[in-house]
N, CA, C and O atoms as a GROMACS GRO file, in nm:
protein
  452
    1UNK      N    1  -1.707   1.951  -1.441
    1UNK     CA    2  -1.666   2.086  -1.405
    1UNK      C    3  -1.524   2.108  -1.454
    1UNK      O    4  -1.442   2.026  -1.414
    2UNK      N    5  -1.487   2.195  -1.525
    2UNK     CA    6  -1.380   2.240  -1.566
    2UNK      C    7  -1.361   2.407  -1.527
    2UNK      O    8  -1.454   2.487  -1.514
    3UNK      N    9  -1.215   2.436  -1.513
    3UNK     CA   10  -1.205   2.529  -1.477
    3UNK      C   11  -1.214   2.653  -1.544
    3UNK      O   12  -1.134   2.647  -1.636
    4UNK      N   13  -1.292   2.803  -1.545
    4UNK     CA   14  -1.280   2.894  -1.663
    4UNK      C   15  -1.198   2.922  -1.681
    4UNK      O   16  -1.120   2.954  -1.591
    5UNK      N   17  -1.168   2.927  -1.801
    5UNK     CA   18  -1.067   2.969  -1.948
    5UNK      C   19  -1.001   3.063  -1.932
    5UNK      O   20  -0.878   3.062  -1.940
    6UNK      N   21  -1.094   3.196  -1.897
    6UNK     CA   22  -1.066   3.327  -1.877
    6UNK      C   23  -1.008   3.336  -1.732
    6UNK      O   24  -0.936   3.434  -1.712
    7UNK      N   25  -1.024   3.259  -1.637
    7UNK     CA   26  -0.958   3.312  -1.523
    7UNK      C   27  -0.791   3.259  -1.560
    7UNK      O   28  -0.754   3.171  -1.638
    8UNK      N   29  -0.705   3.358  -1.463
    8UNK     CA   30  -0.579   3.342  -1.495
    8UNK      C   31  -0.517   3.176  -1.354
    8UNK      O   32  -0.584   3.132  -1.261
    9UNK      N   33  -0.442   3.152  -1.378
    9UNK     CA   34  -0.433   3.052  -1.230
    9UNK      C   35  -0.410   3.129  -1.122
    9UNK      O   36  -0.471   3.110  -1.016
   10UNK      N   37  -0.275   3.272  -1.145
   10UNK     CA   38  -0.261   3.311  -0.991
   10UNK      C   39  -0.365   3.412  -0.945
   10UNK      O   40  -0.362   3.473  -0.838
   11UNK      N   41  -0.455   3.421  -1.036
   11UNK     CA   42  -0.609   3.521  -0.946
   11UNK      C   43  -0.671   3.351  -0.864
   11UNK      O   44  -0.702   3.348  -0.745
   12UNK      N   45  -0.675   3.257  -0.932
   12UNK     CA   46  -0.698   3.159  -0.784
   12UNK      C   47  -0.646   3.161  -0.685
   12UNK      O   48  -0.712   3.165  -0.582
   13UNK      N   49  -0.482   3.158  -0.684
   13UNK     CA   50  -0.390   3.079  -0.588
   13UNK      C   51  -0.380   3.235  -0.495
   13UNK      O   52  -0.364   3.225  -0.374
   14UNK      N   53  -0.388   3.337  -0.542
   14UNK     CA   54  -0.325   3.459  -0.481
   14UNK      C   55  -0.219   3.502  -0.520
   14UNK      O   56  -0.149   3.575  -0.450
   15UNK      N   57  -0.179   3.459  -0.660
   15UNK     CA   58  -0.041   3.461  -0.695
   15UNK      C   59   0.020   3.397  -0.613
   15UNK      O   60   0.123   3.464  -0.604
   16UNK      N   61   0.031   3.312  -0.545
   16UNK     CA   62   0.126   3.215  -0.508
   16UNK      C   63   0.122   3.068  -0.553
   16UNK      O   64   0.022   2.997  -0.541
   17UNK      N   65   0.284   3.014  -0.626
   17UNK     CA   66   0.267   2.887  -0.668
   17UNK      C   67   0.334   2.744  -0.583
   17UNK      O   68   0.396   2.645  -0.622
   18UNK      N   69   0.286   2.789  -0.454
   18UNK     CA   70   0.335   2.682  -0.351
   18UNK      C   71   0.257   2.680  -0.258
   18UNK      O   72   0.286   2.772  -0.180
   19UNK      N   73   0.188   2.634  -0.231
   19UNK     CA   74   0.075   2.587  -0.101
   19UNK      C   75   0.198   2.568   0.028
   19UNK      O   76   0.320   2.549   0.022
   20UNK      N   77   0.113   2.580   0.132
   20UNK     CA   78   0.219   2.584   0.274
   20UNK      C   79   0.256   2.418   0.285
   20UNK      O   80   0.349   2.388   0.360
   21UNK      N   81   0.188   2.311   0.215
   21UNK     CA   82   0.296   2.156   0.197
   21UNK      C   83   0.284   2.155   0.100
   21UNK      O   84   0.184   2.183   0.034
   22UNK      N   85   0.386   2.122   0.068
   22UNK     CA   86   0.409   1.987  -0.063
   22UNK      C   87   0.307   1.882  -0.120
   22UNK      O   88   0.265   1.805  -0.034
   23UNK      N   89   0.278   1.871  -0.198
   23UNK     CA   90   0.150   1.775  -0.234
   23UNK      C   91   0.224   1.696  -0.358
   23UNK      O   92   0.259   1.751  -0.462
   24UNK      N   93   0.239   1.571  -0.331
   24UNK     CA   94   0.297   1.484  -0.447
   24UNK      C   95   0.175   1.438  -0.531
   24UNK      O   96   0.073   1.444  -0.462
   25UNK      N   97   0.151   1.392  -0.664
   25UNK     CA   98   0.051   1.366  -0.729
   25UNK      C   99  -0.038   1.236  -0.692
   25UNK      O  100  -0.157   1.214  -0.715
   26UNK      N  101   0.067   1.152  -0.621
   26UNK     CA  102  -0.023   1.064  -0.530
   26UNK      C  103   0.002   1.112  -0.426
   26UNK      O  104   0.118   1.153  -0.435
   27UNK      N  105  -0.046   1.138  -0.308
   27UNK     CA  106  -0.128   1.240  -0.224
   27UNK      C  107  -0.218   1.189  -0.233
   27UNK      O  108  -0.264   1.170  -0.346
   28UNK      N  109  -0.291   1.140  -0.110
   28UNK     CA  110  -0.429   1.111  -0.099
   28UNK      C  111  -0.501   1.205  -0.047
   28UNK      O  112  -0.450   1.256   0.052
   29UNK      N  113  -0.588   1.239  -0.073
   29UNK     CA  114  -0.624   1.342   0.036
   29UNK      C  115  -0.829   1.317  -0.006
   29UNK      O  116  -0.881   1.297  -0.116
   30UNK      N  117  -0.900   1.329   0.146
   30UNK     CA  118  -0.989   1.322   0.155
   30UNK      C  119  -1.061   1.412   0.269
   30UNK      O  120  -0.993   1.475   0.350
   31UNK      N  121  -1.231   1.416   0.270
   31UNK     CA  122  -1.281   1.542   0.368
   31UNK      C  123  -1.259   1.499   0.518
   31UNK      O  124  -1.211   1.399   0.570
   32UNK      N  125  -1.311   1.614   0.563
   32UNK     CA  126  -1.336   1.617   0.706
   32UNK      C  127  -1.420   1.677   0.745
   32UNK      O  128  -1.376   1.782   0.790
   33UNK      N  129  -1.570   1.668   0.759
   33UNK     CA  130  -1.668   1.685   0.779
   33UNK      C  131  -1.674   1.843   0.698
   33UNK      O  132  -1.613   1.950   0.708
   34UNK      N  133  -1.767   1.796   0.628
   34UNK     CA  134  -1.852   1.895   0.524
   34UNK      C  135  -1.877   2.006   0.598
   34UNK      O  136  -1.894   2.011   0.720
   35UNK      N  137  -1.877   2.108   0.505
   35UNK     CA  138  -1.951   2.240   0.567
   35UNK      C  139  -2.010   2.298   0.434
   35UNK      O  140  -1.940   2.327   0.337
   36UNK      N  141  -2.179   2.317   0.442
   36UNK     CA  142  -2.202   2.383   0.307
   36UNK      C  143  -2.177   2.490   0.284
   36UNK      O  144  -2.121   2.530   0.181
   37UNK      N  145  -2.229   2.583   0.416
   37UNK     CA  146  -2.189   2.721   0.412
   37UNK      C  147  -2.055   2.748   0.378
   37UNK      O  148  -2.043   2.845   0.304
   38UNK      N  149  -1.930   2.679   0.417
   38UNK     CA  150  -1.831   2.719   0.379
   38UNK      C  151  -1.787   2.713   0.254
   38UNK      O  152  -1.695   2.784   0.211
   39UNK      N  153  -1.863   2.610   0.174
   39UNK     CA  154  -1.866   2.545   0.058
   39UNK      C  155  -1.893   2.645  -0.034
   39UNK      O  156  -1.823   2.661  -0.134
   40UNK      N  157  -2.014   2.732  -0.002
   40UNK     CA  158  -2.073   2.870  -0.082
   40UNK      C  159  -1.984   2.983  -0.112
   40UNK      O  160  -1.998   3.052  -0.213
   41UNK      N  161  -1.856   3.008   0.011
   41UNK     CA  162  -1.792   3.094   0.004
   41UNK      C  163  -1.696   3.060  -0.075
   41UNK      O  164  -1.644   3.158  -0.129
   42UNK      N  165  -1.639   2.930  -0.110
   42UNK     CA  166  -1.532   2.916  -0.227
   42UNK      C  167  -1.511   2.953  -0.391
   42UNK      O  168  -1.601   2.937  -0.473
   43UNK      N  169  -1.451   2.977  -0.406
   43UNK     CA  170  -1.437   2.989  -0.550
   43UNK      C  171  -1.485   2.824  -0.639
   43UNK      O  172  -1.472   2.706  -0.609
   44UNK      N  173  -1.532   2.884  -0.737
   44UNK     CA  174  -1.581   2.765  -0.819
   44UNK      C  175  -1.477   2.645  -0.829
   44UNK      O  176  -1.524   2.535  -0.861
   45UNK      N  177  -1.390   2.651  -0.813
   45UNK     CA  178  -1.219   2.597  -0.845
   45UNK      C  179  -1.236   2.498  -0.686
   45UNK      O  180  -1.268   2.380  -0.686
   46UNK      N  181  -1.219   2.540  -0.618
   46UNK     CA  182  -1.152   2.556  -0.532
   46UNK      C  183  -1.338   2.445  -0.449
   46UNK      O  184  -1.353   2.342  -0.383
   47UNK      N  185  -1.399   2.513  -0.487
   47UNK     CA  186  -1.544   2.431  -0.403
   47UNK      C  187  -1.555   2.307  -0.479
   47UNK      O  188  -1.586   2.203  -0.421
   48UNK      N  189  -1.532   2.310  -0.600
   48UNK     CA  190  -1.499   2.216  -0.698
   48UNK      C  191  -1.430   2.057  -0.621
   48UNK      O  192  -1.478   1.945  -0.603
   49UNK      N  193  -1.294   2.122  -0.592
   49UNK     CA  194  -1.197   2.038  -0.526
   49UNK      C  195  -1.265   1.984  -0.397
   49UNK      O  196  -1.287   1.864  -0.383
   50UNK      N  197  -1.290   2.056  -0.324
   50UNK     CA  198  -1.349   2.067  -0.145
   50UNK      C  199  -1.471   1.922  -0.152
   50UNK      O  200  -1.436   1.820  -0.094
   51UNK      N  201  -1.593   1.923  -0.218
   51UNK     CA  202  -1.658   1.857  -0.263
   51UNK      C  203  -1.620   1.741  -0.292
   51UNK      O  204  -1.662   1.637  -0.241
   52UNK      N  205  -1.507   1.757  -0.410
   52UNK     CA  206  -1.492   1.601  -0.474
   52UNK      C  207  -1.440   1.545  -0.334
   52UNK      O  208  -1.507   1.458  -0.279
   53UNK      N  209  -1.344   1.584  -0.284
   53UNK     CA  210  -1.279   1.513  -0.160
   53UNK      C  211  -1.332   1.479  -0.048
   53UNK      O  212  -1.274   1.408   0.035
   54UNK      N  213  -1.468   1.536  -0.030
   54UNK     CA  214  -1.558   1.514   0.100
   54UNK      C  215  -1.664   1.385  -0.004
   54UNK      O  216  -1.768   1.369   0.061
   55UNK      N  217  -1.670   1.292  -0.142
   55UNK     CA  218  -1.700   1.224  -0.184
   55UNK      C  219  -1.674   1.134  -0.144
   55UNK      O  220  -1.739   1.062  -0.069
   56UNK      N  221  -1.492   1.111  -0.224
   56UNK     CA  222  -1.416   0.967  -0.199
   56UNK      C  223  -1.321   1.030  -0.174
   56UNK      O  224  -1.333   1.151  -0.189
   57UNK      N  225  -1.199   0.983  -0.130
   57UNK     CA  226  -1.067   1.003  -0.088
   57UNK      C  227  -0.981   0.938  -0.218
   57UNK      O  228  -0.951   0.822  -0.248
   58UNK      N  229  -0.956   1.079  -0.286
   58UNK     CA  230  -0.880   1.072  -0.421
   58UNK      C  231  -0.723   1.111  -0.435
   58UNK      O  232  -0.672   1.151  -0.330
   59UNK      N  233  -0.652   1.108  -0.530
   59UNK     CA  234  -0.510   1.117  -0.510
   59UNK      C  235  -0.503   1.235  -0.579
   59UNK      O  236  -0.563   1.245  -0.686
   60UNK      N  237  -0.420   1.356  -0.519
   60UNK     CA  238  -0.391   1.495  -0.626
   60UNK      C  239  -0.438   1.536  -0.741
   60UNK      O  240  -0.513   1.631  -0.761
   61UNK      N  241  -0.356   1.407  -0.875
   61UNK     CA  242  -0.360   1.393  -0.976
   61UNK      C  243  -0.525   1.385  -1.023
   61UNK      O  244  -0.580   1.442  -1.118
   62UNK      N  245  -0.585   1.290  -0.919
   62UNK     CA  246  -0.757   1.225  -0.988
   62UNK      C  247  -0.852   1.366  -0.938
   62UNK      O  248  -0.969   1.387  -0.971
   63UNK      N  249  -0.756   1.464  -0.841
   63UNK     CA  250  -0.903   1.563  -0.806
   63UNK      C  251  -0.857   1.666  -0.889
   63UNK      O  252  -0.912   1.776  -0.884
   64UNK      N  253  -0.768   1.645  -0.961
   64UNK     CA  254  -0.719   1.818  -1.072
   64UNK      C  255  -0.771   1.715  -1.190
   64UNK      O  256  -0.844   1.786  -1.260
   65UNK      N  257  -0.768   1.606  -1.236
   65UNK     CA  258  -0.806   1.600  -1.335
   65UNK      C  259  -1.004   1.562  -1.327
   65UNK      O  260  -1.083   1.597  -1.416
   66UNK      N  261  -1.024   1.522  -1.260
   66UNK     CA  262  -1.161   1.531  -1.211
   66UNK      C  263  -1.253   1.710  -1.249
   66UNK      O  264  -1.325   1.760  -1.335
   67UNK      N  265  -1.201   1.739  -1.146
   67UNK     CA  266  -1.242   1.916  -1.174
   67UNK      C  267  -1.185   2.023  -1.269
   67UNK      O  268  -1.209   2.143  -1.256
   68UNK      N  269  -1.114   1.974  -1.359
   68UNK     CA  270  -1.102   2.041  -1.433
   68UNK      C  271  -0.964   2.155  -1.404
   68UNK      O  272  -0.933   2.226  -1.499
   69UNK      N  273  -0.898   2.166  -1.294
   69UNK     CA  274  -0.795   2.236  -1.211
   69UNK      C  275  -0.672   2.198  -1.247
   69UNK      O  276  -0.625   2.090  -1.210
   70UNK      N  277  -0.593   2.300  -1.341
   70UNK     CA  278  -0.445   2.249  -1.324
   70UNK      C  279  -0.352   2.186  -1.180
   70UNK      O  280  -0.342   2.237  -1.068
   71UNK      N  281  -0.306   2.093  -1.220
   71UNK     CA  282  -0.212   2.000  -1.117
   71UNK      C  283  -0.134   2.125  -1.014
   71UNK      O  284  -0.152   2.105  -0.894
   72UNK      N  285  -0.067   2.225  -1.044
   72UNK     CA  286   0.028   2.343  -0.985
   72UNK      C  287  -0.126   2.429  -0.869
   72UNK      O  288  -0.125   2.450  -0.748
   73UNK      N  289  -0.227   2.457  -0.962
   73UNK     CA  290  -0.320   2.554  -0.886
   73UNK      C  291  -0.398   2.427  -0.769
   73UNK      O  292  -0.405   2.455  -0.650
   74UNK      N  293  -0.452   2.293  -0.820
   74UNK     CA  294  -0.506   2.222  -0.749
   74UNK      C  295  -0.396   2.240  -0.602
   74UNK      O  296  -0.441   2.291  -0.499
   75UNK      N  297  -0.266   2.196  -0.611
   75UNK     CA  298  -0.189   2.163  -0.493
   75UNK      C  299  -0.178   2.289  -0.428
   75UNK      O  300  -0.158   2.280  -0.306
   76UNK      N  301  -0.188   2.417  -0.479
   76UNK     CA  302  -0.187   2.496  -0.405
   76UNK      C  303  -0.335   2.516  -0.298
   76UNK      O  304  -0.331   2.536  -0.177
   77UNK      N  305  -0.446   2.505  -0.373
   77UNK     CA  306  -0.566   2.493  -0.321
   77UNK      C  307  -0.616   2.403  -0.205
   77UNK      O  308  -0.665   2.430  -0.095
   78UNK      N  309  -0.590   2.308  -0.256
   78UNK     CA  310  -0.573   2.177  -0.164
   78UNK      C  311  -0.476   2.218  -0.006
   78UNK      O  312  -0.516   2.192   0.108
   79UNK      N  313  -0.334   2.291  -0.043
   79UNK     CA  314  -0.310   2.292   0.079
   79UNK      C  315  -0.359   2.407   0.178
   79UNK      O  316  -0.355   2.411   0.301
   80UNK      N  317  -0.403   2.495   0.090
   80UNK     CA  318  -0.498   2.564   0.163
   80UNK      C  319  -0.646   2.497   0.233
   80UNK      O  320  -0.682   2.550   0.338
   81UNK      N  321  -0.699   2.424   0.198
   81UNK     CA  322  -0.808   2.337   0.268
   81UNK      C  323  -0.731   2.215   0.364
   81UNK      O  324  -0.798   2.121   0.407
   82UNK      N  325  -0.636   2.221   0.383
   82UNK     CA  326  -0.550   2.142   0.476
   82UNK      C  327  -0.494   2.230   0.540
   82UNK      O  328  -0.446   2.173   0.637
   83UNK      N  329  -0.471   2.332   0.545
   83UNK     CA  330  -0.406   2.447   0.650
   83UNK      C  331  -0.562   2.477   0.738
   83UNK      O  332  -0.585   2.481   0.859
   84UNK      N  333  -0.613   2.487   0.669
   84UNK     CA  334  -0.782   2.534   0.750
   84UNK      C  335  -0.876   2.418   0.827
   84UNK      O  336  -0.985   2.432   0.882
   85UNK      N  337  -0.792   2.297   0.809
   85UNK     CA  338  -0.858   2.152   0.845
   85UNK      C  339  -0.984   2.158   0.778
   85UNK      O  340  -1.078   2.188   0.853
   86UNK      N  341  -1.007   2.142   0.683
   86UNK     CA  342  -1.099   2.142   0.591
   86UNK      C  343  -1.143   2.009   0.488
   86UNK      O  344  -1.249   1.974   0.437
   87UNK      N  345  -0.985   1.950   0.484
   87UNK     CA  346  -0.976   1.816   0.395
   87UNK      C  347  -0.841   1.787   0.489
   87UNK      O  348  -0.754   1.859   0.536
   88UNK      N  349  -0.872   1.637   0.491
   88UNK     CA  350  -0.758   1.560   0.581
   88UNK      C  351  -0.629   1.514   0.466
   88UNK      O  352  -0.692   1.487   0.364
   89UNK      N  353  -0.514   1.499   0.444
   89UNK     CA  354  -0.395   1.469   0.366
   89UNK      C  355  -0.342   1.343   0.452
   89UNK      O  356  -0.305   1.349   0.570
   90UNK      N  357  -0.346   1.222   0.365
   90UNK     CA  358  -0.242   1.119   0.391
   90UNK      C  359  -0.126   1.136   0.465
   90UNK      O  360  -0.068   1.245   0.470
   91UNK      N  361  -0.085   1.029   0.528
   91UNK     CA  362   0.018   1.074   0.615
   91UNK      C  363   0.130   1.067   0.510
   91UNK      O  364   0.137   0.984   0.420
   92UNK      N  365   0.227   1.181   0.540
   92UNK     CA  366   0.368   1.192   0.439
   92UNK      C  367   0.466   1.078   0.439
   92UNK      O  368   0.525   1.029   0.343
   93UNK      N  369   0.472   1.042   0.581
   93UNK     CA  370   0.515   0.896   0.516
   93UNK      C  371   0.495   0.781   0.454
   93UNK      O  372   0.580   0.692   0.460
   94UNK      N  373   0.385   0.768   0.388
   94UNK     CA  374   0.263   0.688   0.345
   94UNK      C  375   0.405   0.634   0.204
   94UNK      O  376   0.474   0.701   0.126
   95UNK      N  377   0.395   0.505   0.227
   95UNK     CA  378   0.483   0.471   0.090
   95UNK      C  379   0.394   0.531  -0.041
   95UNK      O  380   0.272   0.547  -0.037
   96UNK      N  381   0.487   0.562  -0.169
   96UNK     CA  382   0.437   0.563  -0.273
   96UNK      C  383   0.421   0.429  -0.349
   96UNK      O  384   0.432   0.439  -0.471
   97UNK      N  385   0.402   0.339  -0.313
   97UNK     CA  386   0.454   0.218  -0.360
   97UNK      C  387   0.331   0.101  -0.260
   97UNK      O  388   0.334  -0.021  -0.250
   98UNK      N  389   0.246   0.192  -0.206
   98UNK     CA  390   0.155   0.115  -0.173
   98UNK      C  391   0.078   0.054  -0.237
   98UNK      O  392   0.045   0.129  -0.329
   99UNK      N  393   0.001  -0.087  -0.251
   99UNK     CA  394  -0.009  -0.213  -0.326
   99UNK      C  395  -0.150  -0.139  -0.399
   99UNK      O  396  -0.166  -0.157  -0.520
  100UNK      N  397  -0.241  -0.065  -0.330
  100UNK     CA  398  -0.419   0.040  -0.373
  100UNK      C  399  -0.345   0.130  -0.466
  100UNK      O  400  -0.379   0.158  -0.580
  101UNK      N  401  -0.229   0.176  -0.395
  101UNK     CA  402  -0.158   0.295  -0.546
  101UNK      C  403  -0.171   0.288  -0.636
  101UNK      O  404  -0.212   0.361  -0.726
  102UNK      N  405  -0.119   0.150  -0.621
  102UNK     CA  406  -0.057   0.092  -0.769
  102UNK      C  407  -0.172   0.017  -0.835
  102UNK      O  408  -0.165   0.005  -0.957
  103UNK      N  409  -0.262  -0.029  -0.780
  103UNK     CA  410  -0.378  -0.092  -0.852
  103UNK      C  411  -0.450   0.065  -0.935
  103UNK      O  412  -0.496   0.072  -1.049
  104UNK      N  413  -0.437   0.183  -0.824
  104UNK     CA  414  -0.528   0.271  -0.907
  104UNK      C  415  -0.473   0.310  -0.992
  104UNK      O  416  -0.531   0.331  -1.099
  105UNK      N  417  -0.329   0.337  -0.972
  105UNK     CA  418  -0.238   0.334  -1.143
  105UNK      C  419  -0.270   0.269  -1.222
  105UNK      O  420  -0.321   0.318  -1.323
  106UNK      N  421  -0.252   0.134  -1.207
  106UNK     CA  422  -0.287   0.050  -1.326
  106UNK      C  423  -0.434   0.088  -1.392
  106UNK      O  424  -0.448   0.118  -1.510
  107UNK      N  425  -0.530   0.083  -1.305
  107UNK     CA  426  -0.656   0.098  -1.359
  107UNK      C  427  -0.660   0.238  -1.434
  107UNK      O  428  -0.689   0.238  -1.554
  108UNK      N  429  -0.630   0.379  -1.358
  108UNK     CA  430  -0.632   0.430  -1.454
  108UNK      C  431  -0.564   0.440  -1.578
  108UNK      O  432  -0.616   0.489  -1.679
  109UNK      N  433  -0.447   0.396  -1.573
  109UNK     CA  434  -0.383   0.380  -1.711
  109UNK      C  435  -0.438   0.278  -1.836
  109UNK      O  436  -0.409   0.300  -1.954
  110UNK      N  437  -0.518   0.168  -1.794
  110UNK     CA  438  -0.617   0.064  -1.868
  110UNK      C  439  -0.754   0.152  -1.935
  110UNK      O  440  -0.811   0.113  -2.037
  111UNK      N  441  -0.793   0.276  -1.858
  111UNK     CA  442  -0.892   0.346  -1.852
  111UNK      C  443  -0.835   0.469  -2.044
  111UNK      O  444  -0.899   0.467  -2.148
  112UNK      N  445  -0.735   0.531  -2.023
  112UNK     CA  446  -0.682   0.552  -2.080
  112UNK      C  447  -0.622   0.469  -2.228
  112UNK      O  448  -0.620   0.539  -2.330
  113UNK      N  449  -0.587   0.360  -2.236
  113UNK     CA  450  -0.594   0.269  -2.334
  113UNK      C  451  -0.689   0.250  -2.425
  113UNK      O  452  -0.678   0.160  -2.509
   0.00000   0.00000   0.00000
């Protein structure tokens, strides 16, 4: 799934380029109990994201590049499904430097090679 071409980013976001938190690119963030119906009402973008994260519990970076969603519109999206308790977000104090981080760094960067 990639995102359409023709849509602009701020007809996703609402014209806004800041979600109500901060979302660093590692950011974990994963679901909290599915809802399909709610799932129907999202934008393709945006149900896109909701989905992957009610999968596995992925980092910012792996669910914008996953779905096809620029990194700026994903974090805005995302914190909208975390304002609505929709998808749960890592705790902010969560080191960046945690030992799984850094393995999934490495791996994806080997992936990339």
């Amino acid at each position: 799934m990639t995102a359409n071409p023709w849509v602009r980013p701020y007809v996703l976001t609402g014209g806004r380029t800041r979600g109500r938190r901060h979302l660093f690119v590692h950011t974990v963030v994963s679901g909290a109990g599915y809802d399909a119906a709610f799932a129907e009402r999202l934008l393709p973008e945006a149900r896109a994201l909701y989905e992957r994260a009610h999968a596995a519990a992925e980092s910012v970076a792996e669910l914008s590049a996953h779905c096809g969603v620029s990194l700026g519109v994903t974090r805005v999206l995302l914190a909208d499904l975390a304002a609505g308790d929709r998808i749960v977000i890592a705790a902010e104090g969560a080191s960046p430097y945690d030992p799984h981080v850094l393995e999934r760094v490495i791996d994806g960067l080997r992936e990339l090679a």
